[in-house]
MIDOSE-1310 file (N, C-alpha, C; in nm, 2 decimals, decimal comma, always signed):
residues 229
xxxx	-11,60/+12,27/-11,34/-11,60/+12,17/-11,24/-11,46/+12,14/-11,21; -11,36/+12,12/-11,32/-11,24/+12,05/-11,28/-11,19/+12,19/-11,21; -11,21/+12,33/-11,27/-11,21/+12,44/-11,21/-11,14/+12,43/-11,03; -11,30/+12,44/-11,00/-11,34/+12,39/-10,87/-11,31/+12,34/-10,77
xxxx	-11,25/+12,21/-10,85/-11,21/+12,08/-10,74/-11,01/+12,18/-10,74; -10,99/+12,21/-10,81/-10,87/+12,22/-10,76/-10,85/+12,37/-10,67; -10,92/+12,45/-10,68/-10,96/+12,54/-10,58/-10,97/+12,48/-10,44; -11,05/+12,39/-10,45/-11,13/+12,30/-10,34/-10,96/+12,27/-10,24
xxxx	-10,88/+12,19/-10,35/-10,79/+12,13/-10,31/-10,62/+12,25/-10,24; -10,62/+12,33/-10,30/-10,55/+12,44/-10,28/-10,65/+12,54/-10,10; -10,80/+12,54/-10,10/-10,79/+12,55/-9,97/-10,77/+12,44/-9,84; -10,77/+12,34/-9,89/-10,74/+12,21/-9,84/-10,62/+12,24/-9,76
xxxx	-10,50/+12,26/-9,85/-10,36/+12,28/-9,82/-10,30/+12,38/-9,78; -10,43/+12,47/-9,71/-10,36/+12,64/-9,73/-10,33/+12,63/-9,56; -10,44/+12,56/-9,42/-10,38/+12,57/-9,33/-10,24/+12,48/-9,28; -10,19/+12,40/-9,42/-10,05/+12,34/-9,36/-9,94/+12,48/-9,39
xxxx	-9,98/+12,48/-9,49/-9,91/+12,61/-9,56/-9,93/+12,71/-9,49; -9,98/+12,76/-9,41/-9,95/+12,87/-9,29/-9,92/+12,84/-9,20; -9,94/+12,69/-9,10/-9,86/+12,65/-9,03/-9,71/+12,61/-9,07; -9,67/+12,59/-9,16/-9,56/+12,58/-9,18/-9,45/+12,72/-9,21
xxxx	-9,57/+12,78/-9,25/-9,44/+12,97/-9,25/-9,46/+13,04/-9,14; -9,58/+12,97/-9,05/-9,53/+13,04/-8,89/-9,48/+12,92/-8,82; -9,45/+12,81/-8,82/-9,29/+12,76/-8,75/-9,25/+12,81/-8,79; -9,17/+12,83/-8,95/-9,03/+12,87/-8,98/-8,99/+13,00/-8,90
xxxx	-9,14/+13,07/-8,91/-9,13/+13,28/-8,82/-9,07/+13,22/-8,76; -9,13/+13,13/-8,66/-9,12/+13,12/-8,51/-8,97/+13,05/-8,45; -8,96/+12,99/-8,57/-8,81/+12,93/-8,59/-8,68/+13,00/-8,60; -8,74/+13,11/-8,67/-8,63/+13,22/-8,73/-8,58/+13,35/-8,55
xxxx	-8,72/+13,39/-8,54/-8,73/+13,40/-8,39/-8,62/+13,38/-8,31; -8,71/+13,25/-8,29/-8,60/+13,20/-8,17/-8,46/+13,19/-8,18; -8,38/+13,15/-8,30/-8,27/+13,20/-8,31/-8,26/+13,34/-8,29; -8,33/+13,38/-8,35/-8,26/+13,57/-8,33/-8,24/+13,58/-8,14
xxxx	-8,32/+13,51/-8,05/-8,35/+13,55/-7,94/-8,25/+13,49/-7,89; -8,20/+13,36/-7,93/-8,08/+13,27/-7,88/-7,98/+13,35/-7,88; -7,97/+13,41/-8,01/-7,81/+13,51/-8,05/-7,86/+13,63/-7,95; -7,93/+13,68/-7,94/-7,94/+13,83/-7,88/-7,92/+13,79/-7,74
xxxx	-7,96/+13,71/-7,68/-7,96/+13,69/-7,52/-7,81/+13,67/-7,49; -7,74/+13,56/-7,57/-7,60/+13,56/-7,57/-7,50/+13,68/-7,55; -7,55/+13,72/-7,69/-7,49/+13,85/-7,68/-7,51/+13,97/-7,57; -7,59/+13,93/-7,51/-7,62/+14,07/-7,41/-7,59/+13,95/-7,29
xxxx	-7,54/+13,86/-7,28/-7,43/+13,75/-7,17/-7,29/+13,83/-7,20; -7,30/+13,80/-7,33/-7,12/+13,89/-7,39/-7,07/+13,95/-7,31; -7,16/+14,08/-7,33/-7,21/+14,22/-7,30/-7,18/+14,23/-7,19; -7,26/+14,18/-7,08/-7,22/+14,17/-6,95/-7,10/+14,15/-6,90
xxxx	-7,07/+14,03/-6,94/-6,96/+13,96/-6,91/-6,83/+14,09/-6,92; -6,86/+14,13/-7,03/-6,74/+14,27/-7,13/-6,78/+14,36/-7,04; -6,90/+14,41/-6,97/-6,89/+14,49/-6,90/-6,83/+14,50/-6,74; -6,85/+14,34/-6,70/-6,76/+14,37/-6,60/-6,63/+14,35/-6,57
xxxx	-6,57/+14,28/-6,65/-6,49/+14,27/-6,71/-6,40/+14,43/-6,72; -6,48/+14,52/-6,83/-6,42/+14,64/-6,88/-6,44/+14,72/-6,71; -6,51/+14,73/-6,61/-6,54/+14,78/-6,49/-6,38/+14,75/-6,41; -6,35/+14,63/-6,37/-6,24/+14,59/-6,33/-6,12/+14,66/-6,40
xxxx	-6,12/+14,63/-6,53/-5,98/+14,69/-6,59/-5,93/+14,85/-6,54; -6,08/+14,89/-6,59/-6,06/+15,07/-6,54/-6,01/+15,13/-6,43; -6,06/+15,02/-6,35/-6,01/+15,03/-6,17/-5,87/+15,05/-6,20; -5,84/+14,94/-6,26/-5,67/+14,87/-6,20/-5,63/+14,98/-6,33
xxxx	-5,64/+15,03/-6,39/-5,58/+15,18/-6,44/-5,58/+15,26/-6,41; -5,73/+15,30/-6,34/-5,70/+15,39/-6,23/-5,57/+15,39/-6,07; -5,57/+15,33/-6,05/-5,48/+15,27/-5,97/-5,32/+15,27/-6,05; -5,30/+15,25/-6,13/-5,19/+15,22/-6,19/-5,12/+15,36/-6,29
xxxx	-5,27/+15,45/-6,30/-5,19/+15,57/-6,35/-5,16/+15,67/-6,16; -5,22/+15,62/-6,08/-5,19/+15,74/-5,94/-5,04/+15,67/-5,91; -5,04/+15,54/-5,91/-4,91/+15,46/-5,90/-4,80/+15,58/-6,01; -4,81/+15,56/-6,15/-4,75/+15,62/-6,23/-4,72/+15,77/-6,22
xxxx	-4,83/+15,85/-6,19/-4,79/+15,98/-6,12/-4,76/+16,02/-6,02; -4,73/+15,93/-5,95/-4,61/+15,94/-5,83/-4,51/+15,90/-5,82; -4,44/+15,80/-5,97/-4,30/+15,78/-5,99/-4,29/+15,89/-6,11; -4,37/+15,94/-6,14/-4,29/+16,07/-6,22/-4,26/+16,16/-6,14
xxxx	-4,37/+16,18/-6,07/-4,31/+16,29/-5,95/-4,16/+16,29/-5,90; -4,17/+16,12/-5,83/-4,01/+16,09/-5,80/-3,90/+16,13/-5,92; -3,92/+16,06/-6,02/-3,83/+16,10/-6,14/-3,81/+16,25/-6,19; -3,92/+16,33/-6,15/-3,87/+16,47/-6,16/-3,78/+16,53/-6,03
xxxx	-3,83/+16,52/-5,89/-3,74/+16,52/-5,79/-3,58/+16,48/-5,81; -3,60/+16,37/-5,88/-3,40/+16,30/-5,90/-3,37/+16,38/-6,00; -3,46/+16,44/-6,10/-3,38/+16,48/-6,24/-3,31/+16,60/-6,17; -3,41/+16,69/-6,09/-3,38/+16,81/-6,03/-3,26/+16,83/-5,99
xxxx	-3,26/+16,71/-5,85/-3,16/+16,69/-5,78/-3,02/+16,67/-5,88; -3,05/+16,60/-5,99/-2,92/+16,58/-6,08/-2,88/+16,71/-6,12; -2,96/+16,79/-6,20/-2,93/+16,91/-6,24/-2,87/+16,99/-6,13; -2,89/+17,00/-6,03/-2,88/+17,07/-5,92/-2,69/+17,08/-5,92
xxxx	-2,66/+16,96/-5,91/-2,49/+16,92/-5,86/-2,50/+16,93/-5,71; -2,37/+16,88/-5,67/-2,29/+16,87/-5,57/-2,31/+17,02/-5,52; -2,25/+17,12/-5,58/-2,25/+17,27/-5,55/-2,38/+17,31/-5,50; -2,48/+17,29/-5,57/-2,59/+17,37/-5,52/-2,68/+17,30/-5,34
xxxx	-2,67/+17,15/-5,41/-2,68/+17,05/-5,29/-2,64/+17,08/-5,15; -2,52/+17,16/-5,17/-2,52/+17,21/-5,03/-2,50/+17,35/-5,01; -2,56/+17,43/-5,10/-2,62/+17,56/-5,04/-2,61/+17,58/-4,91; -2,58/+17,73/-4,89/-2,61/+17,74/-4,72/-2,78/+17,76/-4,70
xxxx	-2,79/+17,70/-4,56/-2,93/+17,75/-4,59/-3,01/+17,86/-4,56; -3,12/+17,86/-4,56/-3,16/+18,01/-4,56/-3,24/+18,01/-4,44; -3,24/+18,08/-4,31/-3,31/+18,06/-4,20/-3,44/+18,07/-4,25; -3,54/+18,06/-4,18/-3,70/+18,05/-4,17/-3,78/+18,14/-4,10
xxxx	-3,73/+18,27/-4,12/-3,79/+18,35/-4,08/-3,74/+18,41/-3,88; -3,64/+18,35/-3,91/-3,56/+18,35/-3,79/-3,64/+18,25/-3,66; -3,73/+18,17/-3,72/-3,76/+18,02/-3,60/-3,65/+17,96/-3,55; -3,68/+17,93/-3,46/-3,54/+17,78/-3,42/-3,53/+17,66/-3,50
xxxx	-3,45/+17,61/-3,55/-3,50/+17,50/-3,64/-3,45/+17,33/-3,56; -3,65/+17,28/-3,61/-3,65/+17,19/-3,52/-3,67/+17,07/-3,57; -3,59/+17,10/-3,72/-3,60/+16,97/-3,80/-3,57/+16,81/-3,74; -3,44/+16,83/-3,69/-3,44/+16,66/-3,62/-3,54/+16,64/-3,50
xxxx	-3,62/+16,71/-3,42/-3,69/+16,71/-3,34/-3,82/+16,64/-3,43; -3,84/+16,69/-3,48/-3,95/+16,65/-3,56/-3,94/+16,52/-3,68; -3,83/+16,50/-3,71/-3,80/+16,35/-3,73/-3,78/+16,27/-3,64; -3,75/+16,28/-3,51/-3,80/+16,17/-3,43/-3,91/+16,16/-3,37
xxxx	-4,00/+16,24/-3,37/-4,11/+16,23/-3,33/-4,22/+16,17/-3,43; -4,18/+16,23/-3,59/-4,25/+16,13/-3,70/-4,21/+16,02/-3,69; -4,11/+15,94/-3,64/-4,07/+15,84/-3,64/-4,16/+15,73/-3,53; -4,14/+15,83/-3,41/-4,21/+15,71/-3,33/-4,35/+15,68/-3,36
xxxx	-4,46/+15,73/-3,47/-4,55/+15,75/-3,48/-4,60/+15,59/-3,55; -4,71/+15,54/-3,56/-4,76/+15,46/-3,64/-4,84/+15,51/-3,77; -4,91/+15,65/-3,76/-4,94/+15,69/-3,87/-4,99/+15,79/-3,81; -5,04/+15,91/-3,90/-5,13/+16,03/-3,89/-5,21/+16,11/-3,96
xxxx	-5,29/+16,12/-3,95/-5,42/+16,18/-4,08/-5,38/+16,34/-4,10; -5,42/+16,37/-4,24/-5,38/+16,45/-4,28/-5,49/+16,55/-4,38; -5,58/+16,66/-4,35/-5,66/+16,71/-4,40/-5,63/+16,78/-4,47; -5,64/+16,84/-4,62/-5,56/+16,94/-4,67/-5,65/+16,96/-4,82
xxxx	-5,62/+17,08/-4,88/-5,73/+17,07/-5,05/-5,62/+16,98/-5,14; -5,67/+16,94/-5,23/-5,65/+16,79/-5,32/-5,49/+16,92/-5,39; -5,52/+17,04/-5,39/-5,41/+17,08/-5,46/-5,25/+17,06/-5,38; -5,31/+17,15/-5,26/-5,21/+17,12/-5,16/-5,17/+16,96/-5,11
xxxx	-5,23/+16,83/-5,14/-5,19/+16,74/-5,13/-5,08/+16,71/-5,25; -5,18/+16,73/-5,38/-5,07/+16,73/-5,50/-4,93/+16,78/-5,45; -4,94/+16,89/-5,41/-4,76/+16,97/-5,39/-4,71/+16,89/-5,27; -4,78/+16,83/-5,18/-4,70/+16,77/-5,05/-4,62/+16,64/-5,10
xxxx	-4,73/+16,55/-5,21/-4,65/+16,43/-5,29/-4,58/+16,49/-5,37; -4,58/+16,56/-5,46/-4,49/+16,60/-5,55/-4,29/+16,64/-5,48; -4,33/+16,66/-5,39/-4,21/+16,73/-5,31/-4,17/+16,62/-5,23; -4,24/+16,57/-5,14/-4,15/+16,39/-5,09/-4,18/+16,29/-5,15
xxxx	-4,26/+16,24/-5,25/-4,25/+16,14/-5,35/-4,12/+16,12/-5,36; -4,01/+16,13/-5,41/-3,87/+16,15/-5,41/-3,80/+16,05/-5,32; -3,83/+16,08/-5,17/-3,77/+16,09/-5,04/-3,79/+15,92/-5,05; -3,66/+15,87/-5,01/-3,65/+15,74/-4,99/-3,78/+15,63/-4,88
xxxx	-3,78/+15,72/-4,80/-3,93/+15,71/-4,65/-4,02/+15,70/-4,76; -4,09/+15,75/-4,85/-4,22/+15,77/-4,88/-4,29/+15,66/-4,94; -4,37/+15,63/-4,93/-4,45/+15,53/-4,93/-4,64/+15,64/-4,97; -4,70/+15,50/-5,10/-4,85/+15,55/-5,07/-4,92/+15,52/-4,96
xxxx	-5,00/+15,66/-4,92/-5,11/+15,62/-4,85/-5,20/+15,46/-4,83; -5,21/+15,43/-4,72/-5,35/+15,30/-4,76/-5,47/+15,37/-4,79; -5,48/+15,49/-4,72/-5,62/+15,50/-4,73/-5,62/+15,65/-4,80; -5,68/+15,70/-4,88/-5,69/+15,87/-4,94/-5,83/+15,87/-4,97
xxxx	-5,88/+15,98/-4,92/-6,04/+16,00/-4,95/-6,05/+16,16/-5,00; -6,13/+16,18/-5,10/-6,16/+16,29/-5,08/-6,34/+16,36/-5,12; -6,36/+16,45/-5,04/-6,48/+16,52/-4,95/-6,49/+16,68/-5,06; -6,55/+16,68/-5,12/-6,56/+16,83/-5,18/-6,42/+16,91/-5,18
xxxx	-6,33/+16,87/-5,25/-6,21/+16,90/-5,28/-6,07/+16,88/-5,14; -6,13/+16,82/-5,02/-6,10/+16,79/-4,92/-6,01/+16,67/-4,95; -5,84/+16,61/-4,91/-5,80/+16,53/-4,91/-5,81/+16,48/-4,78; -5,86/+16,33/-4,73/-5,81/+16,27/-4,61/-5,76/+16,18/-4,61
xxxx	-5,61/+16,20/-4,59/-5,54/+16,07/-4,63/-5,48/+16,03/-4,45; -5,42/+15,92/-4,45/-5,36/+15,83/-4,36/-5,22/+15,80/-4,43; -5,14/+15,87/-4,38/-4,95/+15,85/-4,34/-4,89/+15,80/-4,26; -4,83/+15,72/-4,27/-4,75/+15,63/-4,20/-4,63/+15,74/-4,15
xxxx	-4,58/+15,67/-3,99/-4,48/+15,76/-3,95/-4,36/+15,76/-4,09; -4,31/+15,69/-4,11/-4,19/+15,68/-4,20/-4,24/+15,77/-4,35; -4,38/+15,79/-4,40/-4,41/+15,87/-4,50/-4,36/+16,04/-4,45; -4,43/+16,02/-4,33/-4,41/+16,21/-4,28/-4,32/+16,20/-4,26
xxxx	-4,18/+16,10/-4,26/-4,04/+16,17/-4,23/-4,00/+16,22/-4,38; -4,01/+16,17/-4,46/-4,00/+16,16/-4,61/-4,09/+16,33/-4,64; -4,17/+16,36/-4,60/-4,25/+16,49/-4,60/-4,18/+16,58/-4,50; -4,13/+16,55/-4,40/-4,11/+16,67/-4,31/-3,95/+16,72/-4,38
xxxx	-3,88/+16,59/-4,46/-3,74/+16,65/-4,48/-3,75/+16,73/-4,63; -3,83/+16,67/-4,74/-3,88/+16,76/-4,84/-3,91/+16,90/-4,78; -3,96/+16,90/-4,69/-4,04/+17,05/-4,69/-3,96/+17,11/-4,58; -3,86/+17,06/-4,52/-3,79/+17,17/-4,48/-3,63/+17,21/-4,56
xxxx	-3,59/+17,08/-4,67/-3,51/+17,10/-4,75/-3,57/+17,22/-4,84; -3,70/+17,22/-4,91/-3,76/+17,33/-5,03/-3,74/+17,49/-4,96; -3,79/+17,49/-4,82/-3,87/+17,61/-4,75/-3,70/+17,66/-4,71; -3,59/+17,60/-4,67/-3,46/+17,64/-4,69/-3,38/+17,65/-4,81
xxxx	-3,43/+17,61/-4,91/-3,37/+17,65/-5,05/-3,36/+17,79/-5,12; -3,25/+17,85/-5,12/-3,26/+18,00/-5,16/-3,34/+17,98/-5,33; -3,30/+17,89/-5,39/-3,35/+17,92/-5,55/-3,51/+17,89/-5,56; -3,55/+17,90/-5,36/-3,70/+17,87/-5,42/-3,80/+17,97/-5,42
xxxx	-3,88/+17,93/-5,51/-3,99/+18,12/-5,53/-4,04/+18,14/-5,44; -4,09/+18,23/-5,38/-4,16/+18,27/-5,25/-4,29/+18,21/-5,21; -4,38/+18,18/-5,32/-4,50/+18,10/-5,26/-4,46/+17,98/-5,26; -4,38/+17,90/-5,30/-4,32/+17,75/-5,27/-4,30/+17,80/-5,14
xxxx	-4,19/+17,84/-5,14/-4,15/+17,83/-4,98/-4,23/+17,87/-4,87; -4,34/+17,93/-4,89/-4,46/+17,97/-4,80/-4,56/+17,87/-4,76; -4,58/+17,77/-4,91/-4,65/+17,67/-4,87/-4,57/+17,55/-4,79; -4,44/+17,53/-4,88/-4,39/+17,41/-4,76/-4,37/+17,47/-4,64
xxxx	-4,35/+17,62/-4,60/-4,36/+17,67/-4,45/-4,45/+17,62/-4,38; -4,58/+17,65/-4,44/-4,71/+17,64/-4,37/-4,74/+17,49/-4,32; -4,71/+17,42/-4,45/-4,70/+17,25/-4,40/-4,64/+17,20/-4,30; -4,49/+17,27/-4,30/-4,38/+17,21/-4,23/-4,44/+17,25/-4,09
xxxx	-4,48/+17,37/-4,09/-4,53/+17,42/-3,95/-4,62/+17,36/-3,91; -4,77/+17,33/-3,98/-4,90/+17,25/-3,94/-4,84/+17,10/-3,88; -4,72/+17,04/-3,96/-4,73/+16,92/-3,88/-4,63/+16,92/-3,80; -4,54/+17,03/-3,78/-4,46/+17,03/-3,64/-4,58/+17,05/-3,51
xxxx	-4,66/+17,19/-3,56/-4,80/+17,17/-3,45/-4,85/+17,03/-3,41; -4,86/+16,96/-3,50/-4,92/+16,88/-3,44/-4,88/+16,77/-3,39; -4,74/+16,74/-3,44/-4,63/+16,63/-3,39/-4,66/+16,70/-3,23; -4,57/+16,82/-3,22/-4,54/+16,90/-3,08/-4,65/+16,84/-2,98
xxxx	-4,76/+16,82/-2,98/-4,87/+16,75/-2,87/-4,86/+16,63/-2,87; -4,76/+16,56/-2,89/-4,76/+16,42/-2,85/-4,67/+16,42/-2,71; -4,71/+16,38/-2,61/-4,70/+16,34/-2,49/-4,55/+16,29/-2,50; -4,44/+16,34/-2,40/-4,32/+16,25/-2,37/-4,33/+16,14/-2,32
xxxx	-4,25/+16,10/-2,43/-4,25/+15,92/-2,34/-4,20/+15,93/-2,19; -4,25/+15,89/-2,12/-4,18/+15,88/-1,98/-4,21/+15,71/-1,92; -4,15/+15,69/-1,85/-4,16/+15,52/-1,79/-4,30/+15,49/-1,72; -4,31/+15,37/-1,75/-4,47/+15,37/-1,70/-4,47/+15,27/-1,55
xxxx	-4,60/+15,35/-1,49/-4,57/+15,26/-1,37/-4,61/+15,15/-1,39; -4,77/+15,18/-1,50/-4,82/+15,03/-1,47/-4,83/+15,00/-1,60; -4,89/+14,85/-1,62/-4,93/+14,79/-1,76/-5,00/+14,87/-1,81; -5,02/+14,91/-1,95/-5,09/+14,97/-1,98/-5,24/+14,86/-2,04
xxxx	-5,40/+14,97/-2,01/-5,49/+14,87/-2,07/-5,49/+14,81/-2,19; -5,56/+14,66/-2,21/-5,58/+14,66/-2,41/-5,64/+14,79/-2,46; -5,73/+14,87/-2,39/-5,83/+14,91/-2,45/-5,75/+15,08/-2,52; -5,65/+15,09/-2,37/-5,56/+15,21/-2,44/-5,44/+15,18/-2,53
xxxx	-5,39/+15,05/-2,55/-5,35/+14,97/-2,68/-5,38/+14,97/-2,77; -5,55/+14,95/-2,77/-5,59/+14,89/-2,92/-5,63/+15,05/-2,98; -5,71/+15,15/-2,88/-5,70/+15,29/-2,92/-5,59/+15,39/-2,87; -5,50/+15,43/-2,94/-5,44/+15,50/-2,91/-5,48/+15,63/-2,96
xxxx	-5,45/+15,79/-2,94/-5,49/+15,90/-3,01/-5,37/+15,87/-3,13; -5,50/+15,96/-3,20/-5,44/+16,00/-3,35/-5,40/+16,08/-3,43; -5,24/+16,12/-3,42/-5,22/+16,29/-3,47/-5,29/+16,32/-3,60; -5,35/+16,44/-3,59/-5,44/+16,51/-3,69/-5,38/+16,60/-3,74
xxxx	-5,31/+16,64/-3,86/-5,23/+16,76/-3,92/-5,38/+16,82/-3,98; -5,42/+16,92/-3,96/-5,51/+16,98/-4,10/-5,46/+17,11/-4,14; -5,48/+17,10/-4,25/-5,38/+17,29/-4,37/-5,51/+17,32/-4,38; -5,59/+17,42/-4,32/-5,64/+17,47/-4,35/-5,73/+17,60/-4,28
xxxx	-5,66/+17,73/-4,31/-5,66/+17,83/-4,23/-5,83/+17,94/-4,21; -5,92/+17,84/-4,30/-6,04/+17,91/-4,27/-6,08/+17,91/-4,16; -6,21/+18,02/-4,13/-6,26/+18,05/-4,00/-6,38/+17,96/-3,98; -6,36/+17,87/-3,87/-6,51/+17,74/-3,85/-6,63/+17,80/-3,91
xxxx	-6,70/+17,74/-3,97/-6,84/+17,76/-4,04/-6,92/+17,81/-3,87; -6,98/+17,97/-3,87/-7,11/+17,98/-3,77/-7,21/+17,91/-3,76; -7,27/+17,89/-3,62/-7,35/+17,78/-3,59/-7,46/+17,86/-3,67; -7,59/+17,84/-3,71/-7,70/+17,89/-3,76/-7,81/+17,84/-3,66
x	-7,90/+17,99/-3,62/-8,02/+17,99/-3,54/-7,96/+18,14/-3,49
């Protein structure tokens, strides 16, 4: 009997006693879910966070590899001396040389787009990086190994005097001097089509103000893709 009764009394107590170890679950729970949600706020937060950083490193190492560039140009030039600095130069294949022609003409410019493969862009900064004119691009894109950048007139004077100082340098190897040839030539080409200034009769429109043409240099001597059909 006394048995019994306390059986009796122990199932009496048994639904507090499970309500009370599923609050505490449920208690225990919701902390865990408090901490976990937070942390994956953290998370977020760290990830965009860590997204921005990477940028401004990215940015900050092309910054970086274009004052090494310069700093190898000056060491060069250091090593070089006085003596070699003024080398005689070496004609160009017997062309007329139309270097200051082509520095004023870069000059008058406001900018000019420039197509070329990411390598041959590498060697066109590597070579006027240096040059006091040079300045980065605003804009650089690149298309399946395709560079499109936008130069400022005062960058391509900084490029046209690299590349006709290298392509006249006797101590330079033959495919250097072939490539800054080719360059120096593509954007004399395409300087050469700018229209002489001559006096104008009339006002000119906004519309041929706000669009002016845009010199286009492109390095690149493949044959147009055939139409297909």
């Amino acid at each position: 009997m006394f048995g019994s009764k306390r059986l009796s009394e122990k199932l009496d107590q048994l639904p507090d006693v499970i309500t009370e170890a599923i609050k505490s679950g449920l208690g225990a729970i919701s902390d865990k879910l408090d901490r976990t949600h937070s942390a994956a706020q953290d998370a977020s937060s760290t990830a965009a966070s860590t997204g921005k950083t990477v940028d401004s490193m990215h940015f900050e190492m092309q910054r970086l590899s274009t004052e090494v560039a310069s700093l190898r140009v000056a060491i060069e030039n250091l090593r070089a001396g006085p003596a070699e600095a003024h080398t005689p130069a070496v004609p160009d294949d017997g062309a007329e040389d139309d270097f200051e022609a082509l520095l004023a003409l870069a000059a008058g410019i406001a900018y000019a787009e420039i197509t070329c493969h990411r390598d041959t862009w590498d060697f066109l900064v590597t070579q006027s990086s240096g040059g006091q004119h040079f300045r980065l691009p605003g804009f650089v894109e690149e298309t399946d190994c395709l560079i499109n950048a936008d130069v400022s007139g005062r960058t391509l004077i900084a490029v046209v005097d690299a590349l006709w100082r290298t392509r006249r340098d006797p101590a330079t190897d033959p495919g250097t001097r072939h490539l800054a040839s080719k360059i120096y030539g593509r954007i004399g080409d395409a300087l050469g089509k700018i229209p002489a200034n001559e006096p104008a009769t009339t006002r000119p429109t906004r519309a041929s103000r706000d669009n002016p043409p845009v010199i286009h240099i492109v390095i690149d001597d493949r044959p147009p893709a055939e139409a297909s059909g």
